[in-house]
N, C-alpha and C positions, 0 to 999 in steps of 0.2 A: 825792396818788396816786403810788403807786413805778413807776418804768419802768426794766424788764431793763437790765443792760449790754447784753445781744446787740442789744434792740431802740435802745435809743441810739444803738450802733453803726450799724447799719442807715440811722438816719435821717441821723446826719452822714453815713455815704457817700452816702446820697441827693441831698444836698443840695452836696455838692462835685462828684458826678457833673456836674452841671447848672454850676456857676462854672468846671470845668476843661475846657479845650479839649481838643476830638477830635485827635490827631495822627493823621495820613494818613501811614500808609506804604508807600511804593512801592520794589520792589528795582527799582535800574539794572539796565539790559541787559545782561548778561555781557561781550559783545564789540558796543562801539559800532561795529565797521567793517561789521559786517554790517549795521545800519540804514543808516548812510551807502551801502551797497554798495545797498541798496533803494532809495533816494533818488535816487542816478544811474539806476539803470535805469526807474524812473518818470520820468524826466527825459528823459531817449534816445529812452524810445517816445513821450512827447508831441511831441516834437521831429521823428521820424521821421515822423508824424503827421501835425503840421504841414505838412511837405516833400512829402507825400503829397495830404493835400487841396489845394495850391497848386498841386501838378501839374495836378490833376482839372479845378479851376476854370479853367485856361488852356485845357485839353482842351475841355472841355466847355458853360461860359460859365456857369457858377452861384457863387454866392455861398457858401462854407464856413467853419466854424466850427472855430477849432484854434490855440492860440494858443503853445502850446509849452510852457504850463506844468499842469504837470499835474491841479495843486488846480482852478485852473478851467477846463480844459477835464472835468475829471468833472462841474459843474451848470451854465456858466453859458450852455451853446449848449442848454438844456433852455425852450423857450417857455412848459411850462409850469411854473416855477419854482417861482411863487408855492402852487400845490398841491402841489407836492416838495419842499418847504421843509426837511424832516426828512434828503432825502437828500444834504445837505450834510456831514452829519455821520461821513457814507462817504467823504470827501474827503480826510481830512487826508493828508501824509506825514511821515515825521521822528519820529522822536523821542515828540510829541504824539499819533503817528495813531491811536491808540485813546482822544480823549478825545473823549465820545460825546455830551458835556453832555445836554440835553432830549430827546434821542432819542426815545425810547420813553414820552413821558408827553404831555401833550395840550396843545394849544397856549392860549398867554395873550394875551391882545390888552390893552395897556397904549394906554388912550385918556386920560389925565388928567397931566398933565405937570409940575402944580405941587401944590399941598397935602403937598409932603414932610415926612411926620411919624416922623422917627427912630424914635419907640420904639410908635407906634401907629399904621402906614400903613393908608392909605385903599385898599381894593380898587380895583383898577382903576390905581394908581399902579406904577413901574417896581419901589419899593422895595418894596411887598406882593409884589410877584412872585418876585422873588431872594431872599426869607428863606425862602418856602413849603419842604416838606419832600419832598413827592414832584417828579422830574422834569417841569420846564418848558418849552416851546419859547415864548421871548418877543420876541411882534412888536407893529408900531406901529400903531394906527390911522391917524393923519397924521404930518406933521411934525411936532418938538416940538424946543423949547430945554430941556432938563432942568436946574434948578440944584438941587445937593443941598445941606441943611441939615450933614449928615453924611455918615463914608465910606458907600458903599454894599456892606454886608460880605453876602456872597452865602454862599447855602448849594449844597450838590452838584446835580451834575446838572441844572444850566442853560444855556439859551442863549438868550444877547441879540442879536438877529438884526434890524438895524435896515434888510435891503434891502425896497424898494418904499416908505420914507418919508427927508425927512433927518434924521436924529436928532443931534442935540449933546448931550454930557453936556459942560454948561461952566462955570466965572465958581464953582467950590463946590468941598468935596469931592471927587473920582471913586470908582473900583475900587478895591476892597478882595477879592482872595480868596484867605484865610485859613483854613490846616488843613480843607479841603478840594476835592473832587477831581471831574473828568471836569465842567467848565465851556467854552465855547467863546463867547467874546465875538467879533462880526462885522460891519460894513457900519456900525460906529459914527464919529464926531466926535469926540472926543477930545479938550480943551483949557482952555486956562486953568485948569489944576485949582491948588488952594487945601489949605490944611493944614485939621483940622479936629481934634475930638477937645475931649476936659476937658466929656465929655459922654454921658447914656444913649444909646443904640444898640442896635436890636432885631438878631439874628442868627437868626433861627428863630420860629414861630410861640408857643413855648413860651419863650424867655428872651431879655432883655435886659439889658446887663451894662454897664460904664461903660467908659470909651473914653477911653488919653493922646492926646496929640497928635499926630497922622499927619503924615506927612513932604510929602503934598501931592504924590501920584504921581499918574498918570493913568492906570496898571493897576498895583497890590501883587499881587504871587504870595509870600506868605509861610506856607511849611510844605504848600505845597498839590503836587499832583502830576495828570498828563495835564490839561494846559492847552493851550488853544488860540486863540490872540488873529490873526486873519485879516483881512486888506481893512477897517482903522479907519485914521483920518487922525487924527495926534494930533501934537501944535505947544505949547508955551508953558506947562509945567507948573512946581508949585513946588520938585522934586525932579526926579525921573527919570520919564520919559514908559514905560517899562515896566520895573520892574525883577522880579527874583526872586530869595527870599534864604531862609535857614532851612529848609533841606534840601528845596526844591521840586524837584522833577523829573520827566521823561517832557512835553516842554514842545514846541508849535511855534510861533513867530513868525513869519507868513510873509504876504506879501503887502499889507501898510501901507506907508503914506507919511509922513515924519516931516519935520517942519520946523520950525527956529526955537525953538531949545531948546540950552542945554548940557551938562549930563549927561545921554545919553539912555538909556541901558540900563545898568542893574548886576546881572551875573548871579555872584551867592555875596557873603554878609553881609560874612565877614573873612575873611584872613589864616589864623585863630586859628579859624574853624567849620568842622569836621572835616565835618562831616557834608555838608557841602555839596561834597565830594569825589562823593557819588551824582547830583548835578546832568547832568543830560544834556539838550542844549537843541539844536532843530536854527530856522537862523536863514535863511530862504528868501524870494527875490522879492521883497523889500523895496527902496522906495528913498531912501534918506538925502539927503535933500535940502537946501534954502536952510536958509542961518542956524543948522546944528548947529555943535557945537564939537569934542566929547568920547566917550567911550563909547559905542559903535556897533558891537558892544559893549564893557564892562571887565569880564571874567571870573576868578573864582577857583575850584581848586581839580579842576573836574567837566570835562566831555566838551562840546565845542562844535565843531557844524558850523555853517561859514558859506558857504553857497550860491547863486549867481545872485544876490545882489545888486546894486545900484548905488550906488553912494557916489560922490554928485557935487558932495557940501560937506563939509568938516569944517576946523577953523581948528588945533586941536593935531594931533589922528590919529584914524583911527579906530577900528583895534582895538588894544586892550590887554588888561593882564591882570596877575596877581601870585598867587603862591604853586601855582606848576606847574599851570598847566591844560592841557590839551590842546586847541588851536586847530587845525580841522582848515577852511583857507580854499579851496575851489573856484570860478571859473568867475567870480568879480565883477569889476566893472569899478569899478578906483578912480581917480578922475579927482584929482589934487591940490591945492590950493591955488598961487596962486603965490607966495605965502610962501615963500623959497626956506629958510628954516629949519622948515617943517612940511611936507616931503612926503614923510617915512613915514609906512608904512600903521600900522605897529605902536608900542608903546609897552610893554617889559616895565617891569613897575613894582614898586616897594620891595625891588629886588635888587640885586648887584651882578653883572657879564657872568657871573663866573668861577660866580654859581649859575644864571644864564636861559637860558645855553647849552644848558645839558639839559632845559630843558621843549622839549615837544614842539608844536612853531607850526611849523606847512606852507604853501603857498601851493603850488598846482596850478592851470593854465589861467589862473589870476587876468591881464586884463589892465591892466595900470600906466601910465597918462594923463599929463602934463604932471612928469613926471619922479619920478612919485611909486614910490616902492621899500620891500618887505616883507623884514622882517629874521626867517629863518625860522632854528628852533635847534633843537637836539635833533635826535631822529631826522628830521625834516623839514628840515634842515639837509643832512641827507646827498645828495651826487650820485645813490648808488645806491639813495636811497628811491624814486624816480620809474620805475625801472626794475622794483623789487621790488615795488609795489604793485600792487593787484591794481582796484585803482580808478584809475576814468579821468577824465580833466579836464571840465570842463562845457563847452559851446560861451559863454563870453565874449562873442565877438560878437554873441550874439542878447540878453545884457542888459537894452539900453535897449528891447527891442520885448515883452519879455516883462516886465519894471516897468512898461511905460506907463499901464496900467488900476489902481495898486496906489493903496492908500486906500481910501474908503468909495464903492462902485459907485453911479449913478443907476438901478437897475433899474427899469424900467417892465412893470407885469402884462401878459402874454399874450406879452412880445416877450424872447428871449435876453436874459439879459443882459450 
């Protein structure tokens, strides 16, 4: 039987359609100071807020909800949570805050915690739910230890939403989410992740493709864009506890607890990946706890704000970076080592001064603990950057009180969480 060229044609494009990955693309923000400039003023009124309801309760003798930050004062003084589950996804700020993961599509209840079957999951298992193709909102029935055979490579428009059970993804595998977009991982466990790979892997309900060796992160953002990784407690991975690389961006990191780990975040591949100059990542309410070393984060190339944070370990430093990124640090409290040879904050890497002077790393409100000192260049270097700006510093001192709830929350049904 003869077959057309055109119809030939036809079918090999058919059939590479399906082996070649979807690239997500997302234009950066034009002018990243005006996210940043939104970030502080959500920050101000929750804070204002705060100082408001605290008044009230001294007044008046009640109990109020307000904790200064602003992601969770929008759901977690809400009792009823567990039925508003979706309205978290109106929460984000930064950078991330339009990623919408499972919004809009119907919620998944993952009751089955083992029978991980890479390339033919069992309904009702975590990994059926993040291949599926329409928008998910995916919750737990109870507690669960998850160990994954392989990555767990997620398709768009999901969220893994592990409050009102304790969920560990541990001792396997983790996250995987790759060339695609608007994902919101949250209230998860995080650890001991493991390399996997030189194996099928299912990615969608329609194909499964073969898999090299994964590096053994506890959340991959690679090529993917509006990502939101919230309130997870993640410790002791075989790489980097989150990183993001191959032109991911529109990204927020905010609100987790990291401990006991060395490399923890590398936001851009290389040096040498252009593309990753679009990366825009804002890094919020997090706090860097026991047992880090390293990268907290190590940035290339793209746009990074670093906000209220707490960094109360690290043994080398803990922000770095190489090949000109802009580091834009407000309002964290870096406590140092006493190491008296590791107590900067910063680390420019694979330069020499005479090129890192001019990337642009600030440091505003930041307050610096046991002698620990940020070596800020570029335009942030300048005396009269702090006068010119039109952004203001974050209140530092409220730090430790707005980190203290960060990690994976115990929320309990009917009660705030």
């Amino acid at each position: 039987m003869m077959i057309s060229r055109s119809i030939l044609f036809s079918l090999v494009f058919l059939v590479f359609s399906f082996l070649i990955p979807t690239f997500i693309s997302s234009s950066p923000v034009q002018d990243p100071e005006l996210v940043v400039q939104e970030v502080n003023r959500q920050i101000n009124a929750s804070i204002a807020r705060r100082s408001l309801l605290a008044s009230d309760r001294r007044n008046l003798g009640y109990l109020s909800c307000g904790s200064g930050n602003p992601i969770d004062d929008c759901w977690r003084c809400d009792p009823n949570w567990e039925q508003n589950r979706q309205k978290l996804a109106d929460c984000a700020i930064g950078f991330g805050k339009n990623a919408i993961g499972g919004r809009d599509g119907k919620i998944y209840v993952v009751d089955d915690s083992g029978n991980d079957d890479p390339v033919n999951p069992k309904p009702g298992t975590l990994r059926h739910a993040v291949i599926q193709d329409e928008p998910l909102w995916i919750i737990f029935a109870k507690d669960m230890i998850i160990t994954l055979k392989e990555e767990l490579i997620m398709n768009s428009y999901k969220t893994i939403d592990g409050r009102g059970a304790s969920v560990h993804i541990a001792n396997g595998p983790c996250i995987t989410i790759q060339y695609v977009t608007n994902v919101i991982i949250h209230g998860i466990n995080i650890h001991d992740c493991k390399q996997g790979g030189n194996a099928m892997v299912r990615d969608s309900p329609r194909h499964y493709g073969w898999r090299t060796v994964s590096d053994g992160d506890g959340v991959s953002i690679f090529g993917g864009a509006h990502i939101w990784v919230d309130h997870c407690s993640l410790s002791n991975c075989n790489d980097g506890l989150i990183d993001a690389i191959h032109g991911s961006t529109a990204i927020t990191i905010s609100n987790n607890y990291m401990t006991h780990h060395d490399k923890v975040m590398l936001l851009g591949h290389s040096d040498e990946y252009t593309q990753d100059k679009n990366m825009q990542v804002t890094i919020a309410f997090n706090h860097f706890g026991e047992g880090l070393v390293q990268r907290m984060p190590r940035c290339r190339l793209g746009y990074f704000h670093v906000v209220n944070n707490d960094y109360t370990h690290w043994e080398m430093y803990a922000i770095g970076g190489s090949a000109n990124p802009t580091i834009n640090s407000q309002g964290n409290r870096f406590v140092a080592p006493n190491d008296r040879f590791s107590k900067e904050v910063t680390k420019h890497e694979d330069a020499a001064e005479s090129e890192w002077k001019n990337w642009n790393w600030r440091s505003e409100g930041d307050m610096l603990v046991n002698g620990a000192f940020f070596t800020a260049s570029g335009a942030g270097a300048s005396s009269s950057y702090a006068r010119a700006s039109s952004l203001s510093a974050r209140p530092s001192s409220l730090v430790a009180s707005i980190t203290t709830s960060s990690g994976a929350l115990l929320c309990k049904k009917g009660s705030p969480c």
